[in-house]
MARKE-383084 format. One record per residue (C-alpha): residue in three letters; z, x, y; residue number from 1. Coordinates in nm, 2 decimals, always signed. Each point is the difference from the previous one (the first is absolute). Layout:
! residues N
r; w; u; v; k
Ala; Z; X; Y; NUM
...
***
This chain:
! residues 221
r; w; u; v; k
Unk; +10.84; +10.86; +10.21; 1
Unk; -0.37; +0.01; -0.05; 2
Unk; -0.23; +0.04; +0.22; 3
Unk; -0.39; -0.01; +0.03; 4
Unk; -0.32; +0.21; +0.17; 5
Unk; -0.35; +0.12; -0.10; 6
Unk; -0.25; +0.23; +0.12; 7
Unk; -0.37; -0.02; +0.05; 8
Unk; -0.32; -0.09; -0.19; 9
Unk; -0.30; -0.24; -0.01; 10
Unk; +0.02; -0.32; -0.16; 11
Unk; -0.31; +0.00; -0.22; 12
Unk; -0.25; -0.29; +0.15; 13
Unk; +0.20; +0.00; +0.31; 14
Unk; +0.00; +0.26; +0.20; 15
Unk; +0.33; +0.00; +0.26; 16
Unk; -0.08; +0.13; +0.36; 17
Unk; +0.26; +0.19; +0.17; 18
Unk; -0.08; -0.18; +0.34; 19
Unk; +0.13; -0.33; -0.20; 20
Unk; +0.34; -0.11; +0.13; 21
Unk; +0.27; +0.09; -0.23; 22
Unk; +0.10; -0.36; -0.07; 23
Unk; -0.42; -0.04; -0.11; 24
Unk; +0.08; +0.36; -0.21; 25
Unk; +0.31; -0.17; -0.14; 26
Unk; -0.16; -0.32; -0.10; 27
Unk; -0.28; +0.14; -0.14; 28
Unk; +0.20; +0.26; -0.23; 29
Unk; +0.25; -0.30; -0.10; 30
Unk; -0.33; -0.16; -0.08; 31
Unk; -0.18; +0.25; -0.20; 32
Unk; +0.23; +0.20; -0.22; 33
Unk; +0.11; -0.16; -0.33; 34
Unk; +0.16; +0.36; -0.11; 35
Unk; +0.08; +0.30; +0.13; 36
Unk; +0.18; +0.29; -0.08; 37
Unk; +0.09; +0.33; +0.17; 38
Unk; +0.31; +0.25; +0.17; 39
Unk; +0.23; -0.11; +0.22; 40
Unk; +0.31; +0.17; +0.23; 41
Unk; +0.27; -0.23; +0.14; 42
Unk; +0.22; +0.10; +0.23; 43
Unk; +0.34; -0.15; +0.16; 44
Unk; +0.03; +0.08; +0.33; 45
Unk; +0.31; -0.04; +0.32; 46
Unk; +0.04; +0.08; +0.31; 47
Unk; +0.18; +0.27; +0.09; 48
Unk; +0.43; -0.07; +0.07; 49
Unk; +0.13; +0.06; +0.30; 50
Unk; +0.12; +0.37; -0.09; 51
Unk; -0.34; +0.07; -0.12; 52
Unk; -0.25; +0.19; +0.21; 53
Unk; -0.22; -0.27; +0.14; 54
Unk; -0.35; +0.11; +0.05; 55
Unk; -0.09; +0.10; -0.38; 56
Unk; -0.10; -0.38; -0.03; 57
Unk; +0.13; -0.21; -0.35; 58
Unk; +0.20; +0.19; -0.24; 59
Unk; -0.13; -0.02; -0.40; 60
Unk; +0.28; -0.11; -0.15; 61
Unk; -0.14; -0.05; -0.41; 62
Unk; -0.41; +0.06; -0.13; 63
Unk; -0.10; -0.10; -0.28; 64
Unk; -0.34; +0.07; -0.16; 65
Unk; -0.22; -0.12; -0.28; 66
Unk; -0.31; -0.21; -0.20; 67
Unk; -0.05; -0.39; +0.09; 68
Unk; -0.23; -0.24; -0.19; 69
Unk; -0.08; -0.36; +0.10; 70
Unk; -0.16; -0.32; -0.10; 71
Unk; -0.08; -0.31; +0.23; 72
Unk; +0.19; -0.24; -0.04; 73
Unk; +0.35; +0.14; -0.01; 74
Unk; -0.03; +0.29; -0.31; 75
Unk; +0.12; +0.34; +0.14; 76
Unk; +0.17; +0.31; -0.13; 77
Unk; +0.17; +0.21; +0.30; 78
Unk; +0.10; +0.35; -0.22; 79
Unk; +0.21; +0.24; +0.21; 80
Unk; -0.05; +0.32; -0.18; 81
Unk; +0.22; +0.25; +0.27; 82
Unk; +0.25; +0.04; +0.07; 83
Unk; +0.11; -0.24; -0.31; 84
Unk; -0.17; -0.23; -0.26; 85
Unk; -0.01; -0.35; +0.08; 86
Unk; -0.25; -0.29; -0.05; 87
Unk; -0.01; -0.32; +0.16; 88
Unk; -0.25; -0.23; -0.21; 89
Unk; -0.06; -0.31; +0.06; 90
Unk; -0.24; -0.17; -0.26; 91
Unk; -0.09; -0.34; +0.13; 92
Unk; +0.38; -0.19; -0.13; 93
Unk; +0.23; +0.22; +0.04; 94
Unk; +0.12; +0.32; +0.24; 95
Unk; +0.12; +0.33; -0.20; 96
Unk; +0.20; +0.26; +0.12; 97
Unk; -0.03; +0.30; -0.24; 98
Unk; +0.30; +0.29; +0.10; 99
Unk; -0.07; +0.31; -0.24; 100
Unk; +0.30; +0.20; +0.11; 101
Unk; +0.23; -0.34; -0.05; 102
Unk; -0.22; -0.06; -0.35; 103
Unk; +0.04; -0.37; +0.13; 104
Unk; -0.27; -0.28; +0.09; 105
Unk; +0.08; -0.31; +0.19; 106
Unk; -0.24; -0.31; -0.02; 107
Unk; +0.02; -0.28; +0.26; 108
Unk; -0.28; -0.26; +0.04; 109
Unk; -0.27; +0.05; +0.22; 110
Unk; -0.01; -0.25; +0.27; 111
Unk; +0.26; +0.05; +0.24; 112
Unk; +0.09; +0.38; -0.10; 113
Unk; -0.41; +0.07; +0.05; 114
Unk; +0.00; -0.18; +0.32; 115
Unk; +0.27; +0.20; +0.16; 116
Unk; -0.23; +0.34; -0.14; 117
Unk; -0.23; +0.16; +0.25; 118
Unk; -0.26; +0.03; -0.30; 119
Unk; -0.04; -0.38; +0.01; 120
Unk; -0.13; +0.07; +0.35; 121
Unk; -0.33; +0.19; -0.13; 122
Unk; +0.00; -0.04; -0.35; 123
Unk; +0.11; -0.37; -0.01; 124
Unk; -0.20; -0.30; +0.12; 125
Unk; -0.35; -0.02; +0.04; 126
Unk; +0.03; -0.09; +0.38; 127
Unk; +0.25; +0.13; +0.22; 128
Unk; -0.11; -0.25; +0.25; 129
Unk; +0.24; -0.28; -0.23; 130
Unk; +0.34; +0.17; +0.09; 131
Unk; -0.08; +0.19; +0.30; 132
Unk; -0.17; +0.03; +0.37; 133
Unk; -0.17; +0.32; +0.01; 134
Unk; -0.01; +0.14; +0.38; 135
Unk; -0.21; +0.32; +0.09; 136
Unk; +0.19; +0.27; +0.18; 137
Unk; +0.00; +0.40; +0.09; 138
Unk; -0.23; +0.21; -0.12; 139
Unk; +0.24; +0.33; -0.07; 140
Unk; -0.06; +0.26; -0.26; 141
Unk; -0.41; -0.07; -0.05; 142
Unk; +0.16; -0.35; -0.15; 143
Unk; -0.10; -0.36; +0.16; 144
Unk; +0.39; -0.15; -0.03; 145
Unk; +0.01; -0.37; -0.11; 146
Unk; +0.36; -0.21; +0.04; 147
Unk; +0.08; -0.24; -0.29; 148
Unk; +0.21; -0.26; +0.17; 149
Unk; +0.13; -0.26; -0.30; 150
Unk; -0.02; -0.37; +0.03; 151
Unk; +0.21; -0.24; +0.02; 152
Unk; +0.07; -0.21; -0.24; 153
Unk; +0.08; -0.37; +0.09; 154
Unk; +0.19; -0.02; -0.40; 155
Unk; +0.15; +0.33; +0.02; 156
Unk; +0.42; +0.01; +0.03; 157
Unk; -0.02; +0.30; +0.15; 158
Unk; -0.28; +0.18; +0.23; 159
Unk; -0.12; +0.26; -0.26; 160
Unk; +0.09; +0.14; -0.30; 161
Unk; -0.18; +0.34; +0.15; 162
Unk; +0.28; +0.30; +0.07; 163
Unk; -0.16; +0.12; +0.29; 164
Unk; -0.09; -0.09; +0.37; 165
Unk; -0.30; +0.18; +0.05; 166
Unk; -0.28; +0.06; -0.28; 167
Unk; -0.31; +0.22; +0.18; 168
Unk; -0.31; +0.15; -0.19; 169
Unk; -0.22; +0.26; +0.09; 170
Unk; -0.38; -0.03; -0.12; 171
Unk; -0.26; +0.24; +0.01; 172
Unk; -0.35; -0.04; -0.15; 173
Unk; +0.12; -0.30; -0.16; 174
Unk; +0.31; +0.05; -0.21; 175
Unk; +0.33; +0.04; +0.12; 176
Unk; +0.12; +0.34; +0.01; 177
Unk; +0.37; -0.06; +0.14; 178
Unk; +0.29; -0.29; -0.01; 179
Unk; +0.26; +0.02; +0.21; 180
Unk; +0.33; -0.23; -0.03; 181
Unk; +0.29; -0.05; +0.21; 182
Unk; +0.31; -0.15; -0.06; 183
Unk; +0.23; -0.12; +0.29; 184
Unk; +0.24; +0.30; -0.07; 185
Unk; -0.27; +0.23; +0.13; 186
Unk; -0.08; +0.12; -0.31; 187
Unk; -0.39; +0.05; -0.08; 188
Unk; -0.20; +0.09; -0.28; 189
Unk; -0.32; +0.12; +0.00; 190
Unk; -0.22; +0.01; -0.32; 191
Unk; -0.38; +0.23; -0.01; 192
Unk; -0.25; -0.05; -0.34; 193
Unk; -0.22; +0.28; -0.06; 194
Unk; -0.30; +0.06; -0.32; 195
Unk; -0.01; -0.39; +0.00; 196
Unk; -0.25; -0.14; -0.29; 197
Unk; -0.13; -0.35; +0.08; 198
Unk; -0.08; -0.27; -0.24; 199
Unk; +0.10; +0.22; -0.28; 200
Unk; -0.04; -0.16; -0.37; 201
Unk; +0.36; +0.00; -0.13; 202
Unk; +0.14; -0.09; -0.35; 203
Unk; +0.12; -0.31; -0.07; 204
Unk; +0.34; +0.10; -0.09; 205
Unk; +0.01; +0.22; +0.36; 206
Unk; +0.27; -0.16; +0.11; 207
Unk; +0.19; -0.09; -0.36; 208
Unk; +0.37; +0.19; +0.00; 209
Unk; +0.22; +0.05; -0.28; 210
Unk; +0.36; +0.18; +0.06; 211
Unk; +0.05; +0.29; -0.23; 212
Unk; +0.23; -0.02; -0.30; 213
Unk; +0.36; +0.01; +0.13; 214
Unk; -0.05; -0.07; +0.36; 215
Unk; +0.20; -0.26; +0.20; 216
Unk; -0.18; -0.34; +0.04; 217
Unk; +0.12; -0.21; +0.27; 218
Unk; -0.17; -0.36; +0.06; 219
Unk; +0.06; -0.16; +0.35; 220
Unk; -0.05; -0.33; +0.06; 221
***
């Protein structure tokens, strides 16, 4: 349900070249931000059905917009603030999903549930480089396009706990400023960060939630 971009800036001490390869402006931002926090849009996209006209391109089908705040490794909050309230925390053990309108919270440990999260792709591991190839593509929309293909894993049951079939990320003077996910159903979703803060001090209770008085508390295992 999440998903992740950024826009651009400098990395202080490291100054990110454009003319870089988008896989080099991946690495390096991966590298270089511990926390972040800024704007983002996410849309979910289809393409049009067969008695829909056919040249106006995908269809916007939900968008959501809102505040995110991460810390390397694995410490995010993803806060959709319109069209509803809704955080998705995750605080380094466990994943929280926070539903205003339902007053209810749901908890689940991290590993698996973070894994499957398109956050974990940018705000998770210190090298993307462990989980995935990263192959250069199109440049479209004044963004270098790099392909995250995942590995294989030789202990796994199953291929990959990932939802989607395609992960692609845009970069442009350094940070990623779009993700784009498809499913195999054709479904895509497309996430842009705007007014993004870099290696921002944050609190260290940041990413500390308590449910209100009264509200629905369920624990997943």
């Amino acid at each position: 349900q999440v998903a992740i971009s950024i826009t651009s800036i400098l990395f202080s001490g490291a100054a990110i070249s454009q003319s870089d390869s988008g896989s080099e402006q991946l690495r390096n931002f991966v590298r270089n931000s511990k926390t972040a926090e800024g704007d983002f849009v996410q849309q979910q996209l289809r393409a049009p059905k067969a008695n829909e006209p056919q040249d106006k391109g995908l269809k916007v089908v939900r968008q959501t917009q809102g505040h995110f705040v991460f810390q390397r490794p694995g410490r995010f909050i993803w806060d959709t603030q319109k069209p509803y309230e809704q955080k998705l925390i995750a605080n380094g053990n466990q994943l929280i999903l926070w539903d205003k309108d339902l007053n209810q919270a749901t908890f689940r440990p991290a590993g698996q549930a973070l894994a499957s999260t398109p956050a974990a792709i940018l705000f998770g591991e210190s090298s993307l480089d462990q989980h995935f190839d990263l192959v250069d593509g199109e440049e479209r929309l004044g963004m270098k396009w790099v392909a995250l293909l995942p590995k294989s894993d030789p202990n796994a049951k199953k291929p990959s706990d990932l939802p989607y079939t395609k992960i692609s990320i845009g970069m442009s003077n350094g940070l990623p400023k779009a993700l784009e996910l498809m499913d195999g159903l054709g479904s895509v979703v497309l996430v842009t960060l705007d007014k993004i803060q870099l290696n921002v001090n944050l609190p260290a209770n940041r990413f500390n939630f308590t449910p209100p008085a009264g509200a629905e508390v369920l624990r997943l295992n």
